[in-house]
C-alpha positions as CSV (number, residue, x, y, z in Angstrom):
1,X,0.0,0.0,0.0
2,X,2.1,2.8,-1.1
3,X,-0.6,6.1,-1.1
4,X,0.9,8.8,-4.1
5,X,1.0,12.1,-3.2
6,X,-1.0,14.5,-1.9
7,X,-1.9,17.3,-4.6
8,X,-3.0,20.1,-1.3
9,X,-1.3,20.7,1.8
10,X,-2.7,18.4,4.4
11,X,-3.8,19.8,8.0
12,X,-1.7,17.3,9.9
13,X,-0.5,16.9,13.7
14,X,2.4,18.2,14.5
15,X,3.2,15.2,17.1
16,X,5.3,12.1,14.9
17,X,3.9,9.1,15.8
18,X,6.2,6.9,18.5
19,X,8.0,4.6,17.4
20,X,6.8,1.1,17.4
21,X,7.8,-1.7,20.0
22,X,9.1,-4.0,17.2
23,X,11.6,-1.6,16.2
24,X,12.9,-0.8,19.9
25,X,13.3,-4.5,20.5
26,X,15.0,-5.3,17.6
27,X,17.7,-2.6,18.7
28,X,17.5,-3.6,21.9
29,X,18.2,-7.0,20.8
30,X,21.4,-6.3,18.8
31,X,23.0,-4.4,21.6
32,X,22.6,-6.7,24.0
33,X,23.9,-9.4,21.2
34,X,26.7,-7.0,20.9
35,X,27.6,-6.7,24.6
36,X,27.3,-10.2,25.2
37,X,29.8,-11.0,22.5
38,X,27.6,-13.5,21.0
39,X,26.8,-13.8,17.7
40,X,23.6,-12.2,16.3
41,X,21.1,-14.2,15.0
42,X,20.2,-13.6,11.1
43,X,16.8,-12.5,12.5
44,X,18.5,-9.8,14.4
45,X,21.3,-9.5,12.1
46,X,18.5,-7.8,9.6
47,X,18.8,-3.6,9.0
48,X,15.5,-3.2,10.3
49,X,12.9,-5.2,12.4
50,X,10.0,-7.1,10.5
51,X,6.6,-5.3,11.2
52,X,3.4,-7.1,10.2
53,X,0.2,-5.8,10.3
54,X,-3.1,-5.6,9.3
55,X,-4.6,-3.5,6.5
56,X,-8.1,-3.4,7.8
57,X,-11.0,-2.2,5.3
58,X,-10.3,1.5,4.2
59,X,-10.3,3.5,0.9
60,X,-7.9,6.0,-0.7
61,X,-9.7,9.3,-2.5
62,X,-8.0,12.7,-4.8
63,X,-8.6,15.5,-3.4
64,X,-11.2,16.7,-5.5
65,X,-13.3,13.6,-4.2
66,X,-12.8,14.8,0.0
67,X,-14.4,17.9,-1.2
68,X,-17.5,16.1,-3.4
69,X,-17.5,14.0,-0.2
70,X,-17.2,16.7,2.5
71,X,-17.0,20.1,1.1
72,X,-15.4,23.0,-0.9
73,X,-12.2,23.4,1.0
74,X,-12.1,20.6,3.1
75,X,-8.8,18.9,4.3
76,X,-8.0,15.1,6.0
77,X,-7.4,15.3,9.2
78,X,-4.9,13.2,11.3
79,X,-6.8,10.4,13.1
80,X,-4.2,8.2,13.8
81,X,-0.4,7.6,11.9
82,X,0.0,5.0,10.6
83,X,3.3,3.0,10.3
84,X,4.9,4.0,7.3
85,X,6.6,7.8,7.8
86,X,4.1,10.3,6.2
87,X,0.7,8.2,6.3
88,X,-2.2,8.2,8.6
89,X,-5.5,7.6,9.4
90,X,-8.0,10.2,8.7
91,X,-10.6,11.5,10.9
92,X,-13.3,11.4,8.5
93,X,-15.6,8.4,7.2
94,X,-17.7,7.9,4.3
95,X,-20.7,5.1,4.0
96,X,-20.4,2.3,1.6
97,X,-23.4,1.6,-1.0
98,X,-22.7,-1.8,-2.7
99,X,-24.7,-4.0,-5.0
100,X,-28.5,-4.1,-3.6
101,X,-28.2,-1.3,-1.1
102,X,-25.7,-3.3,1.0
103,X,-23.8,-0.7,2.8
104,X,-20.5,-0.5,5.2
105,X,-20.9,2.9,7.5
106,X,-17.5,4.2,8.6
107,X,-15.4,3.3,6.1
108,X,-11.8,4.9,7.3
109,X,-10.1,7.2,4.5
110,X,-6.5,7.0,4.2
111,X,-4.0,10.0,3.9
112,X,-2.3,11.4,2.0
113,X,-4.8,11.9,-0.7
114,X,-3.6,9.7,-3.8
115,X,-4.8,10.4,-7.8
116,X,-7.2,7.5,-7.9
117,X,-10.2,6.6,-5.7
118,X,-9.5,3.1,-4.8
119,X,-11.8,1.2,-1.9
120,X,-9.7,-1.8,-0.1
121,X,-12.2,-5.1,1.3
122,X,-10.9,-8.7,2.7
123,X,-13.2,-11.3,0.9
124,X,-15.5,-11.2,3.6
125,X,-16.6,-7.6,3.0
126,X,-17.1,-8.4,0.0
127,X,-19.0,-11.4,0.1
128,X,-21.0,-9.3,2.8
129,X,-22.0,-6.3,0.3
130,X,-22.4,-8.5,-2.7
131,X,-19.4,-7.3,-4.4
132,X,-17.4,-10.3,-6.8
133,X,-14.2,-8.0,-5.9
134,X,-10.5,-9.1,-7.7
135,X,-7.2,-9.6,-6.0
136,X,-5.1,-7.2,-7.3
137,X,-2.1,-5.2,-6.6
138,X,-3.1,-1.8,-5.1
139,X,-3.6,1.0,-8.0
140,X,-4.7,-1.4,-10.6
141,X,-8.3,-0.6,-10.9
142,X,-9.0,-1.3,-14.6
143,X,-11.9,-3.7,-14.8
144,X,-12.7,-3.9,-11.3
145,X,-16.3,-3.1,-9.6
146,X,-17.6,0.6,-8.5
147,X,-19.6,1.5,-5.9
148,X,-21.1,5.0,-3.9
149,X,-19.3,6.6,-1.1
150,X,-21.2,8.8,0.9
151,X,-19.9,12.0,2.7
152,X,-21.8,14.5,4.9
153,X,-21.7,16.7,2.2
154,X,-22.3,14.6,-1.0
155,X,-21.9,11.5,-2.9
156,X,-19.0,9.9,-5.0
157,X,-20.1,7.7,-7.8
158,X,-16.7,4.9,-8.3
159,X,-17.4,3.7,-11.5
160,X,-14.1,1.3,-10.7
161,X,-12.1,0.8,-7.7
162,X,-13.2,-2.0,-5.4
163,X,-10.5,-4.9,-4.9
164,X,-8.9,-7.0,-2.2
165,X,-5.5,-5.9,-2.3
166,X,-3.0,-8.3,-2.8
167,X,-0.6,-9.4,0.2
168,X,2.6,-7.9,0.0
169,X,5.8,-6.6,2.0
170,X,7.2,-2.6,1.8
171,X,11.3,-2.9,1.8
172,X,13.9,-0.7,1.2
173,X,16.7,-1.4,-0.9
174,X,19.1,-2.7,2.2
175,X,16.1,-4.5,3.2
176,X,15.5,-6.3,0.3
177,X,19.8,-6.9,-0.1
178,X,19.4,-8.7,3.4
179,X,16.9,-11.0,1.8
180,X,18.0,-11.3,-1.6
181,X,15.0,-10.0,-3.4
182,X,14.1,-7.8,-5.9
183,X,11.5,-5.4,-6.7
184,X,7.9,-7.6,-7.8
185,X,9.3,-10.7,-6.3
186,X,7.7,-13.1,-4.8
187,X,8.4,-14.4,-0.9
188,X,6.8,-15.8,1.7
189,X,5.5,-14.8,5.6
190,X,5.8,-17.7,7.9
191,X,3.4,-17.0,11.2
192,X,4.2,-19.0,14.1
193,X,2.1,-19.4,17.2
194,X,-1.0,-22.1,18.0
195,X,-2.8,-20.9,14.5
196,X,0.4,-20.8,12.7
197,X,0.5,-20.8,8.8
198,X,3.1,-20.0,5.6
199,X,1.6,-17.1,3.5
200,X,2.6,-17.8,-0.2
201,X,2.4,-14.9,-2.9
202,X,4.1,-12.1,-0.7
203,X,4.7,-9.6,-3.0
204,X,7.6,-7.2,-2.9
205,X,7.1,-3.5,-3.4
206,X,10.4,-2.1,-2.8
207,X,11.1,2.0,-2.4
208,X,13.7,3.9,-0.9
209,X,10.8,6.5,1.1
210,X,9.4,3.2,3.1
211,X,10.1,0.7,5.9
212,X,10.0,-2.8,6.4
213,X,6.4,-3.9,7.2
214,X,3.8,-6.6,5.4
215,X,0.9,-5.5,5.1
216,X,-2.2,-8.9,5.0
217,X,-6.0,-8.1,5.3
218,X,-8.4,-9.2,8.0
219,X,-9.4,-12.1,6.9
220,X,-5.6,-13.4,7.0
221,X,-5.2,-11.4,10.2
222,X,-8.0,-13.7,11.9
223,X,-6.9,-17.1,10.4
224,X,-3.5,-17.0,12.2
225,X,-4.8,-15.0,15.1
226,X,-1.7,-12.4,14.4
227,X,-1.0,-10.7,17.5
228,X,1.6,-8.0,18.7
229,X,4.0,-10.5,20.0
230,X,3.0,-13.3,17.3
231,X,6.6,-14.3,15.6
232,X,6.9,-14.1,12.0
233,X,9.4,-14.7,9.8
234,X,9.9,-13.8,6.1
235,X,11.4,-16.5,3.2
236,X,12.9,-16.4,-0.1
């Protein structure tokens, strides 16, 4: 999920979000390695800490759509940041219409504003509104299904934009040296723990702006009960 940028200045909190416990453990982890004298494990041995987590329903909008959707002017607002530097969680909602009136209320929008309108449901979701929705890598909206978002202030007719995103893992260049990968590659995400599974079809989207975090939906949140301290473990 890697959100383009914003075409208007965005009315953001000045407070950076803290970091996240992964990433102080990891460091934590290597210094104590370190002062042991013992050698670090590859797990630790890796430039930055695995982060997975996940990408609950939401939808991406331009800015000309906040404004259909909440009016002449209007600006996201900082909810809640999100992991990767520079994204977040907007205060405002919108109401889903699917196929037959179906509807989701409080659908979360996503910030920065991107140049598409793009809406983002497990199977689930979809199977709940009606909606035969694709797997597809996030951005590629040809061909897919449309639907209504509804803002206090208006409606947005998607004549595309529905999927289920496809699974997939943000690195950075050192990150994806560490693991031997390339850019649209392929890995997997092994999740241990009592409802452990292997994740196949991981796919790589690597960037020089992002950190290290895979990003599954709820559905494969809830079938191997991923928790904060659930181990995981990415493969070639």
């Amino acid at each position: 999920m890697t959100p383009g940028k914003s075409k208007t200045s965005l009315m953001q909190s000045p407070a950076s979000p803290p970091p996240d416990r992964a990433v102080i453990e990891h460091f934590v982890r290597q210094a104590v390695y370190r002062q042991l004298g013992k050698t670090v494990p590859a797990a630790a041995a890796a430039p930055n800490p695995l982060v997975v987590n996940v990408s609950a329903r939401h939808c991406h909008v331009t800015p000309e759509a906040v404004e259909i959707l909440f009016g002449k002017g209007h600006q996201l607002r900082v909810h809640k940041w999100l992991y990767q530097e520079g994204h977040f969680a907007a205060k405002e909602t919108v109401t889903l219409i699917g196929p037959r009136s179906r509807v989701i209320s409080n659908l979360r929008i996503l910030g920065p504003c991107r140049d598409i309108n793009q809406v983002e449901l497990a199977y689930t979701d979809a199977i709940a509104l009606g909606f035969d929705v694709p797997l597809r890598l996030s951005g590629n909206i040809a061909d897919t299904p449309g639907c209504m978002l509804m803002g206090p202030a208006g409606f947005l007719e998607m004549p595309v934009g529905v999927i289920r995103a496809q699974r997939h893992v943000h690195m950075h260049p050192d990150d994806a040296r560490f693991y031997g990968v390339t850019d649209k590659q392929m890995m997997k995400l092994r999740v241990g723990g009592p409802c452990g599974v292997v994740f196949e079809e991981v796919l790589v989207r690597m960037d020089e702006k992002v950190k290290l975090e895979v990003h599954i939906d709820t559905d494969e949140g809830n079938a191997c009960n991923l928790g904060p301290d659930t181990p995981c473990e990415l493969l070639k």
